[in-house]
N, C-alpha and C positions, 0 to 999 in steps of 0.2 A: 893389246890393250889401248884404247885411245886416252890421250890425252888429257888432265883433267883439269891443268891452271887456267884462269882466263888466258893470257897471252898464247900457249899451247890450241885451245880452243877458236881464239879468234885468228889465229895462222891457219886452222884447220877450213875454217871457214872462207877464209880472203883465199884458200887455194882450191875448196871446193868452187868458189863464186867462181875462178879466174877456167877451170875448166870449163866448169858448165857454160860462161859466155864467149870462149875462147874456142869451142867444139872442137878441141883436140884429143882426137884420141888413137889408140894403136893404129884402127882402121883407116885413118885419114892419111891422106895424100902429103908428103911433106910440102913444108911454105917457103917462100926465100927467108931469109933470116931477117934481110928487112922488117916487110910487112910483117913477120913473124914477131919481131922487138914491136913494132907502133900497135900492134894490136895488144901485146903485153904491157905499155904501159898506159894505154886506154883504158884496159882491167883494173889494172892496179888502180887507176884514179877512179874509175868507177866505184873501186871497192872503197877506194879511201871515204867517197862523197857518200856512199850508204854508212860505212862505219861514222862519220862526223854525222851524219843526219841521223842517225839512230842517237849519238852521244846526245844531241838539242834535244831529242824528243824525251830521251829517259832525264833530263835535267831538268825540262820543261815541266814532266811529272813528275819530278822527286817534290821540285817547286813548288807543286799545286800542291802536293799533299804535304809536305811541313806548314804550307801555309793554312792548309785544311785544321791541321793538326793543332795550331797555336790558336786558328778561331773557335775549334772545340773545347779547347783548355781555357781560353777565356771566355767563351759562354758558362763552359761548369763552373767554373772560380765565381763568376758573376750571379747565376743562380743558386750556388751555394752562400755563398754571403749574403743573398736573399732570404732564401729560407732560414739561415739562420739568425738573419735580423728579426724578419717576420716571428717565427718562433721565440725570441727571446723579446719582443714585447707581448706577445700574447702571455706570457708565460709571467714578465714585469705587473700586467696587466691583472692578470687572476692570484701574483703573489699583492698586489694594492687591494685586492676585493676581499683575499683572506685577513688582510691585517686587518682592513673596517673591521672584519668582524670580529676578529678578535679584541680588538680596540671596544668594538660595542658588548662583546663581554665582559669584556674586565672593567667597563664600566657599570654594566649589571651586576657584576658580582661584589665588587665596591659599595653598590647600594644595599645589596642584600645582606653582606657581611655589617655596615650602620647599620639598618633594620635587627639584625641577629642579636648585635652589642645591645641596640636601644632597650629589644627586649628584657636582654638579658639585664641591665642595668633595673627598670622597672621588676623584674622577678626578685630581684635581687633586695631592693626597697620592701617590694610587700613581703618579702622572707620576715627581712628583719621587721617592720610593722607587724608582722602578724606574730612573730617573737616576743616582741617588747609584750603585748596586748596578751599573749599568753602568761608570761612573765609577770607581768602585773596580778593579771586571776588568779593565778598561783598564789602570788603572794598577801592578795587579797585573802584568799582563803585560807593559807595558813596562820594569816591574823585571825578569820572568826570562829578557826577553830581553835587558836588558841586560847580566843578569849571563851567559848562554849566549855572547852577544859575549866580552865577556871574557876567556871559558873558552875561547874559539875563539879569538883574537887573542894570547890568550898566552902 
């Protein structure tokens, strides 16, 4: 079963590398032990300078993309606080248009309710005028008929 932690894996690695550039294998000829050390630690630092030059390149990109990251999140923060500015005067703006109007009806309806009263006041005059003026006839006629009785009774 290979290997699955980073460390395990990047050992697995720095010894694949150190074969493959080392071309030693069952088949080959043995080396002196010398040359056999300087060319293993020529590996080794080869491998070290790909493992640090990969470490720059993956920091280099983490870099770029948090900084991706934070210019995305301040773009939307910025466009959302726009829209929602935008939107909440458009919105200030048509709640101002509704109050006119409402403002202009209840001023209509102010005048129309005086109009209603006025009327009603005059209705209310010629009730009673037309009252009295009955009132009167009435009592007019029950004076000439009482005086017609009289004239007849006696």
């Amino acid at each position: 079963m290979p290997p699955n932690t980073p460390r395990q894996r990047h050992y697995r690695n720095e010894v694949a590398l150190m074969s493959t550039l080392g071309g030693e294998d069952a088949h080959d000829s043995p080396r002196p032990a010398e040359s056999h050390n300087l060319e293993d630690v020529n590996v080794i630092k080869m491998a070290h300078k790909i493992a640090e030059s990969t470490k720059k390149r993956r920091e280099a990109r983490r870099t770029r993309v948090q900084h991706g990251h934070a210019e995305s999140v301040k773009r939307l923060r910025n466009e959302i606080i726009a829209s929602f500015d935008h939107t909440s005067k458009r919105i200030s703006n048509t709640n101002k248009v509704h109050l006119r109007n409402l403002a202009e009806l209840l001023r209509r309806k102010t005048l129309v309710e005086a109009s209603i009263m006025a009327c009603a006041k005059r209705l209310e005059n010629a009730i009673i005028a037309t009252t009295q003026e009955f009132q009167f006839t009435l009592e007019g006629r029950i004076t000439d008929l009482g005086e017609h009785a009289a004239v007849a009774l006696g």
